[in-house]
C-alpha positions in Angstrom: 194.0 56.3 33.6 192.2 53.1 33.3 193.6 52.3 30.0 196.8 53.1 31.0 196.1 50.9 34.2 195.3 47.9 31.9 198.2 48.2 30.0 200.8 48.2 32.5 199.4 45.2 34.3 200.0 43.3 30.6 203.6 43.9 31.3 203.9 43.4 35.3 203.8 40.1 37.0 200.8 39.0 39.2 202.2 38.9 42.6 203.8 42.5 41.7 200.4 43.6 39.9 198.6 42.7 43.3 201.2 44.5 46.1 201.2 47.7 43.7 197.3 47.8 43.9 197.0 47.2 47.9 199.7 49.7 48.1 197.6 52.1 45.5 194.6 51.2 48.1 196.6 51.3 51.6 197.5 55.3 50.3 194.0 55.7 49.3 195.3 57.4 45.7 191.8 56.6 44.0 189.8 58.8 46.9 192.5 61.3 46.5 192.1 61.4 42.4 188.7 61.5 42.6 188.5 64.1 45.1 190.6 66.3 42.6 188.4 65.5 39.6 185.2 66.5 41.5 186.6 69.7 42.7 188.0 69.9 39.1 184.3 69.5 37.6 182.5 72.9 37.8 185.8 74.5 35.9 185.7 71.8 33.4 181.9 72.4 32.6 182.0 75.9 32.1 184.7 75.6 29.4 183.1 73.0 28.1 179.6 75.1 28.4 181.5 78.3 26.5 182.6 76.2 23.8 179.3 75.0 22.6 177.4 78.3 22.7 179.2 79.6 19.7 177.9 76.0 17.9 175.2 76.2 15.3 174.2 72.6 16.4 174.9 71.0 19.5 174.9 67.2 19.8 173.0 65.2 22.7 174.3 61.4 23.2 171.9 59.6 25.4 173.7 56.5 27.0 171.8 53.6 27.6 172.0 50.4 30.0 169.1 48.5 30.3 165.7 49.7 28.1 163.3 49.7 31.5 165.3 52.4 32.6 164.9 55.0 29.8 163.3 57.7 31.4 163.8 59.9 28.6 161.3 59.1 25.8 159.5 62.9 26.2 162.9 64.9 26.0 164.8 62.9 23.6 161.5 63.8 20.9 161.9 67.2 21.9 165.5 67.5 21.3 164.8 65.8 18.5 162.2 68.6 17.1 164.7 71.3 17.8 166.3 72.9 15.0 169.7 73.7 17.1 170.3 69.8 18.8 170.9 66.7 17.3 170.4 63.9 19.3 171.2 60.3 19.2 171.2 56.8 21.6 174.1 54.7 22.1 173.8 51.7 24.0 176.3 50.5 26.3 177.8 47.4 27.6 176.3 46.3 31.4 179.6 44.6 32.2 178.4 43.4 35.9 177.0 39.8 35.0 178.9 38.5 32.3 179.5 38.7 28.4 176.3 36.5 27.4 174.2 39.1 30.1 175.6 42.0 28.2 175.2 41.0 24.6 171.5 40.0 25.9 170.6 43.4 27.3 172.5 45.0 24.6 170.8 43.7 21.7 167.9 43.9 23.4 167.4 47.3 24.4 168.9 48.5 20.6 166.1 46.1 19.0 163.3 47.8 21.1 164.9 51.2 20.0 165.4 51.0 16.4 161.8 49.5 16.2 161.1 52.7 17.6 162.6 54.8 14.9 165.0 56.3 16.8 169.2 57.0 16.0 170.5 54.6 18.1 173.7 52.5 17.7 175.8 49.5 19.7 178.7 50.5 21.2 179.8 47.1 21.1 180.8 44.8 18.2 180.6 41.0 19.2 182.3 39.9 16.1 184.9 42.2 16.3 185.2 42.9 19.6 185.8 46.3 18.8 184.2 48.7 21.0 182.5 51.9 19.4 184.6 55.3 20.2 181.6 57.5 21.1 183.8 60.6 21.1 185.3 60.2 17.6 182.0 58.8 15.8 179.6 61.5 17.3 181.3 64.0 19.1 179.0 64.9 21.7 178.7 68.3 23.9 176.4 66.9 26.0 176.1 63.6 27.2 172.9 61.9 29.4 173.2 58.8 31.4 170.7 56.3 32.5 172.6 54.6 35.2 175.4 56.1 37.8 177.3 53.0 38.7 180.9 52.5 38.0 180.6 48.9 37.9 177.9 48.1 35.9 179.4 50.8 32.6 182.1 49.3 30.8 184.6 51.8 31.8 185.2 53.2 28.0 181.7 55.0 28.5 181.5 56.1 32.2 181.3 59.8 33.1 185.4 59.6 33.9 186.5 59.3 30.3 184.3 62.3 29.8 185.3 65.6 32.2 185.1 67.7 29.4 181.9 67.2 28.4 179.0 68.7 29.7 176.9 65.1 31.3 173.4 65.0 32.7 171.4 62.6 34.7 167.8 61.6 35.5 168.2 59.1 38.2 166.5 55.7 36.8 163.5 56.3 39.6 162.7 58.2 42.0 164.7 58.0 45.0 162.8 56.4 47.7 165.5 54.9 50.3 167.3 56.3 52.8 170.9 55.0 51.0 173.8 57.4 50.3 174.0 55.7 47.1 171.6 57.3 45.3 172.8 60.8 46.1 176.7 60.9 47.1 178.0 58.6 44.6 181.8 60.1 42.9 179.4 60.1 39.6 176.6 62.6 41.1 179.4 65.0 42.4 181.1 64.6 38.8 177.8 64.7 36.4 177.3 68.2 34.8 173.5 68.6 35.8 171.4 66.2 38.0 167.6 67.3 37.2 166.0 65.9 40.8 162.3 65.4 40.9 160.8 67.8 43.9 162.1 69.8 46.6 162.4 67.1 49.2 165.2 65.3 46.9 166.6 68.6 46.4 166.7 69.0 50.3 168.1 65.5 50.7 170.8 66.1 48.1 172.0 69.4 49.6 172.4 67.3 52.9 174.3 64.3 51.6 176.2 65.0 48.5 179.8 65.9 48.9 179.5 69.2 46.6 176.3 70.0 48.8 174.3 69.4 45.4 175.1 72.5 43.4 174.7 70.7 40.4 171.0 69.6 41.0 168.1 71.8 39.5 164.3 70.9 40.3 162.6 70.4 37.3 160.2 67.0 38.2 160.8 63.6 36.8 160.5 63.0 33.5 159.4 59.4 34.1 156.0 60.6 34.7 155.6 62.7 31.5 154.2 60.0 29.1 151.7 58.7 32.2 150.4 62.2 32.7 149.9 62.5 29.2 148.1 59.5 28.9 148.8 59.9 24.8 146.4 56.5 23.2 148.8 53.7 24.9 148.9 50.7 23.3 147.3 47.3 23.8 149.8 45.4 25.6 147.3 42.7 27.0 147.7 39.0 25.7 144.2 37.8 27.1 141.3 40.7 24.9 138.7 39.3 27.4 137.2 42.9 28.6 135.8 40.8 31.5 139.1 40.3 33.0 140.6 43.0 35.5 144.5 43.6 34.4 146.8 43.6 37.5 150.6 43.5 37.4 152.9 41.8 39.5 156.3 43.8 39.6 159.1 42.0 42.5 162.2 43.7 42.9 165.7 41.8 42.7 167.1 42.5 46.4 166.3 38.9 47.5 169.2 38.1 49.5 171.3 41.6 49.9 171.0 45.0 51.2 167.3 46.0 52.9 166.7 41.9 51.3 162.6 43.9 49.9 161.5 41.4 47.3 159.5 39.2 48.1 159.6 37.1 45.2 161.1 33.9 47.0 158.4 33.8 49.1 155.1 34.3 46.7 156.6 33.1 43.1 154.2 29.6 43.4 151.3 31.5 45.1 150.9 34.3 42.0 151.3 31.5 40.0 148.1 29.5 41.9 146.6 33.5 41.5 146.9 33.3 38.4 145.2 29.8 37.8 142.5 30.4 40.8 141.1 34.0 39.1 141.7 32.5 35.4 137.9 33.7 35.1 138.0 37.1 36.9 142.0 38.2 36.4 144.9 38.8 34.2 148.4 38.7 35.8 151.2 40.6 33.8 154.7 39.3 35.7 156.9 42.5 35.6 159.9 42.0 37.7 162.6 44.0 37.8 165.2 43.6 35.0 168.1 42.2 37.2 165.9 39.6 38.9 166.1 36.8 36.5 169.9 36.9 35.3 170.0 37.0 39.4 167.9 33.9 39.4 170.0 32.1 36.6 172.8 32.4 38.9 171.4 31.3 42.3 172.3 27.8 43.5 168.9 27.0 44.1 167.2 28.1 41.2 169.7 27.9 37.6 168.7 28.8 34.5 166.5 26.1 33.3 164.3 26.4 36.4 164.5 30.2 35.7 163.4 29.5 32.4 160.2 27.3 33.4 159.5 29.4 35.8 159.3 32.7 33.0 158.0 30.5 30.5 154.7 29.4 32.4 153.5 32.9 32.6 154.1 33.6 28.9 152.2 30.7 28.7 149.3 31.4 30.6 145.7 31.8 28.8 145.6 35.2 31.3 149.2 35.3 32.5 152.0 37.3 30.6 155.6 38.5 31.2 156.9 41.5 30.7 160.9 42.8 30.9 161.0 46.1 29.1 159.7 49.2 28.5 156.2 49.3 31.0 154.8 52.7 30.7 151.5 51.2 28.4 151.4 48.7 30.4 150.9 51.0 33.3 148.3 52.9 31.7 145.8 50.0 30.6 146.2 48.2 33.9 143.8 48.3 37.2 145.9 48.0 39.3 149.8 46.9 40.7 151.2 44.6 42.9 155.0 45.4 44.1 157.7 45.5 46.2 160.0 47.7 44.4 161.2 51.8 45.7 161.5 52.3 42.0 157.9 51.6 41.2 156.3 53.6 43.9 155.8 56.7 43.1 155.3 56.1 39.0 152.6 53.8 39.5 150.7 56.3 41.5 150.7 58.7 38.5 147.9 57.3 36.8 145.8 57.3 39.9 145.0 53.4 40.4 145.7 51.6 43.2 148.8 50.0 44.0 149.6 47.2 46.9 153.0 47.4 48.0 153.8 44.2 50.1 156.1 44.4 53.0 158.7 41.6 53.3 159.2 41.9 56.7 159.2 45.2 59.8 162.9 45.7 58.7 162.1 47.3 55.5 160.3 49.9 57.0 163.5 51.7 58.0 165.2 52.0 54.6 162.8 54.9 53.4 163.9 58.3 53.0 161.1 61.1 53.6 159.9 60.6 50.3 159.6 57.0 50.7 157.8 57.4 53.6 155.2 59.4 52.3 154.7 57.8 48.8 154.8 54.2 50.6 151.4 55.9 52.8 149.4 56.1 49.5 149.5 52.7 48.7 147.5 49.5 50.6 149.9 47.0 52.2 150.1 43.9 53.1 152.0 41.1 55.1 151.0 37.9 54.4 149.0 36.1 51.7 145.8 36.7 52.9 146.1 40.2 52.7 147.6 40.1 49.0 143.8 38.6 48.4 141.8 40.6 50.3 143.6 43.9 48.1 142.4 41.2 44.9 138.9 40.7 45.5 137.7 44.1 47.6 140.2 46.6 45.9 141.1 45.1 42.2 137.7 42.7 41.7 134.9 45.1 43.7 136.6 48.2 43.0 136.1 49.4 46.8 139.4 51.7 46.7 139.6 53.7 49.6 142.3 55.4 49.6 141.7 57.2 45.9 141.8 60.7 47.1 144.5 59.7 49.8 146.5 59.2 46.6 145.5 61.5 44.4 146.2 64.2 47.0 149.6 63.4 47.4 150.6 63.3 43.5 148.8 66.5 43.4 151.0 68.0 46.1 154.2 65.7 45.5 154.9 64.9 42.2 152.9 67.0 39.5 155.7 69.6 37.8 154.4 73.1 38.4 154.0 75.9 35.7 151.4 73.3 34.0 154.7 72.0 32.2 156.2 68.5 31.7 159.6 67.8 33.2 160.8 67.4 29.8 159.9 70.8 29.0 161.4 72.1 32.1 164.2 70.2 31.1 165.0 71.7 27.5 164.4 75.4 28.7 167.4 74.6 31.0 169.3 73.7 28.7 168.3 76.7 26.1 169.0 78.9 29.0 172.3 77.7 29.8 173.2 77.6 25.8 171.7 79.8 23.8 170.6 82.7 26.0 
């Protein structure tokens, strides 16, 4: 449909181009197709599902974005051990900040992949300009996505051109906010299997999805399987000073839209005078989220040459460092985490240390959902500066944590998978239910 949309409008004058699309909008077509294809999708899947049982190998295309959200690291090695899947990484274009933003990101995350030994490829050939036809080249039966927005997939790869397929998803992070988005999206009532992390996002799926989450299964999150396992992380400090405490600063991207949480704006000089003031007691790792500086490059009042001072004094730092990729060892040798990000908030409280999560202003308290809610009570807070160095020197510097077993009770009770498996695992017995049983 899209194609065939792009084609016609090569053909058809603007002014025409423009009063066929406000009329295609005024009769509300696109909420009427995608109403069909969702009601369409639990046919669709169990052809597609009877198909591949009779295959001796079943392929498993993993579609990635951005590298920070790969959640996937656990099941994609298991899928990789089995002798009935193949499995393999394709990553795709982020089309919703520009060519030079998606080349960036895309060469970036396939760098950081093939370093890793795995089978991943570009779907994307700058000096072609061709893209990659996933469906010809591979072939998959199932497909798993990293992201669920329309407008940030180049449209050749989102879960549209694929109803025949049999598509799964592991939201990016847990779903802290009270936002339909992250539930009731057209791609969560199209996508095959959604594997939700507890009961509660079960509960609130059920609630606020259009096909009352049918398609969900509880299975935990596989985000947390690497921090529970705790497997010999790697040394991702710059500064080997064992003196030095290892806190990481992690502000979201919502500076100026929707519940407007990072705080970044505000505090981006004062971690830097941190930094500088505890150079003897403290090493900062600046973590923000992936869409903050491209976000940053195109404000008015920053650009990209004070975006790129700005990055390029903590990499240059004797105990400052940045970070824009893949955090999980970075999690693991750190003491401790300062943030403002949903996505962050229940991860970091895996591994048991203490995390500060700092509170904009009293409107942000009413975007949580119940998870939110509760995972946002394990962690210290704070509200102004003062408070950001009182967590520092009683929590981080004298190690007086008091809320330890507030948080360890609730990822005991909350977010710990039960039958003493991995998310992972839960997820691949699924899937060898559903095909091969």
């Amino acid at each position: 449909m899209t194609e065939l949309k792009l084609t016609i409008k090569k053909f058809v004058p603007e002014k025409i181009w423009i009063s066929l699309i406000k009329i295609y909008n005024f009769l509300k077509l696109r909420d009427l197709h995608n109403a069909y294809l969702i009601k369409k999708a639990p046919q669709r899947h169990q052809k597609a599902l009877e198909k591949i049982r009779g295959k001796k190998i079943v392929k498993v295309a993993f579609f990635l974005n951005h590298e920070s959200v790969w959640k996937y690291d656990f099941l994609y090695d298991l899928i990789l051990q089995h002798p009935k899947f193949e499995p393999a990484i394709f990553v795709c274009p982020v089309v919703n900040f520009g060519n030079e933003n998606m080349l960036f990101e895309m060469n970036k995350a396939f760098e950081a992949f093939k370093n890793k030994g795995y089978n991943v490829s570009k779907t994307y050939d700058n000096e072609t300009g061709e893209y990659l036809d996933v469906k010809s080249y591979f072939s998959p039966d199932i497909i798993f996505y990293t992201n669920p927005y329309e407008t940030l997939h180049d449209y050749r790869f989102y879960i549209k051109q694929f109803p025949n397929t049999l598509t799964c998803y592991v939201p990016y992070s847990v779903p802290t906010v009270n936002y339909d988005f992250t539930y009731d999206l057209d791609f969560h009532n199209l996508v095959w299997k959604i594997f939700s992390e507890t009961e509660i996002h079960q509960k609130m799926a059920s609630e606020k999805q259009r096909n009352k989450g049918i398609n969900r299964i509880v299975t935990g999150y596989p985000g947390f399987d690497l921090l529970l396992m705790n497997k010999s992380p790697k040394e991702v400090w710059k500064n080997k000073n064992p003196d030095l405490k290892k806190m990481i600063w992690s502000p979201h991207h919502l500076m100026n839209e929707l519940s407007k949480v990072s705080n970044f704006l505000e505090y981006c000089d004062f971690f830097l005078e941190l930094a500088i003031n505890y150079k003897d007691k403290l090493q900062i790792a600046f973590n923000p989220h992936p869409l903050l500086r491209i976000k940053l490059e195109n404000d008015p009042n920053w650009g990209k040459e004070k975006t790129d001072n700005y990055f390029n004094k903590w990499e240059n730092l004797e105990n400052g460092q940045y970070g824009d990729g893949y955090y999980i060892d970075l999690f693991l040798t750190s003491d401790a985490l300062i943030h403002d990000s949903g996505s962050f908030m229940a991860e970091y409280l895996i591994t048991g240390k203490p995390a500060l999560f700092m509170v904009r202003n009293e409107s942000v308290m009413e975007y949580w959902n119940v998870f939110g809610e509760k995972a946002l009570a394990a962690h210290y807070q704070s509200r102004n500066k003062q408070q950001v160095i009182d967590f520092i020197e009683n929590v981080v510097l004298k190690e007086n944590d008091s809320m330890k077993e507030e948080r360890n009770t609730f990822v005991k009770n909350m977010l710990i998978p039960q039958k003493n498996r991995t998310a992972s695992e839960n997820i691949l017995e699924y899937l060898e239910s559903q095909i091969f049983q």
